[in-house]
N, C-alpha and C positions, 0 to 999 in steps of 0.2 A: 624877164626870163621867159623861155619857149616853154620851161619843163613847165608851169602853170603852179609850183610852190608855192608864190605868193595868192594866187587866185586859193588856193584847196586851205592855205591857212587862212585867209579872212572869211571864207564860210563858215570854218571851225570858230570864230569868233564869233561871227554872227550868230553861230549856232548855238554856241555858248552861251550869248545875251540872252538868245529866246528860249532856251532851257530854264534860266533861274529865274528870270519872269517869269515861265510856266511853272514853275517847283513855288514861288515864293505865292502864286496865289491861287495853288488847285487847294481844295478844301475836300476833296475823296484821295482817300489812300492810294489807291489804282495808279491815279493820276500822277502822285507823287512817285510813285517808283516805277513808270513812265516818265517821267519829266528827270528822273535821275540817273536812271539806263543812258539817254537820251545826252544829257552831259557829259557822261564818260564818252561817249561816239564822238562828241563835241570834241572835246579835252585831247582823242588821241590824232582828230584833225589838226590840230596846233600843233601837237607835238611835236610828231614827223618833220611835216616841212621844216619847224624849226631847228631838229637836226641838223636837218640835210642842207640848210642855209649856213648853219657852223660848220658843216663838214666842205664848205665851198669857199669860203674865207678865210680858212686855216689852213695853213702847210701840214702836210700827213705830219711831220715829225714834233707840232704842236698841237695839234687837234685832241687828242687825249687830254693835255692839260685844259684849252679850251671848254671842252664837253664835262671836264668837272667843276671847274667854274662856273657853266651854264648850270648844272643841275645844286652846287651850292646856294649858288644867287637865288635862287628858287624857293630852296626852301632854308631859312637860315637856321633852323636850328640843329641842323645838321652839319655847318660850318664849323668844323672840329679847328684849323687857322688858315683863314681865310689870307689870301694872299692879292696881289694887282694881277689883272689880269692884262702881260701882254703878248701881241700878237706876232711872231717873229718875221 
């Protein structure tokens, strides 16, 4: 893809790796909430594109159900009844 989605989420990843190796061995406080700021910046690199990649694979009239199956999948314990997800 031209839009660069893929390129701004694998930074958000990468970014992500080197945030919790930085979190998992600063030993000054500072550092740790630096290195946790730091993750959240990560976290909403990924997020995004991964939107906006469901929102390009989904027909508008399924994309709602999509984006709640994305965000169940996530996290389950918030899966009140989870369902298959397909894509029409």
């Amino acid at each position: 893809m031209a839009d660069g989605r893929p390129c701004s989420g694998l930074w958000g990843l990468a970014g992500l790796a080197a945030t919790t190796l930085l979190f998992a061995v600063s030993k000054q406080y500072w550092l740790l909430v630096a290195a946790r700021f730091l993750q959240g910046a990560s976290g909403a690199a990924t997020w995004l594109p991964g939107m906006a990649l469901l929102a390009d694979h989904f027909p508008s009239e399924s994309r709602g159900r999509a984006d709640g199956h994305s965000l169940c999948r996530g996290e389950p314990r918030r899966a009140h009844r989870p369902t298959p997800l397909r894509p029409s």
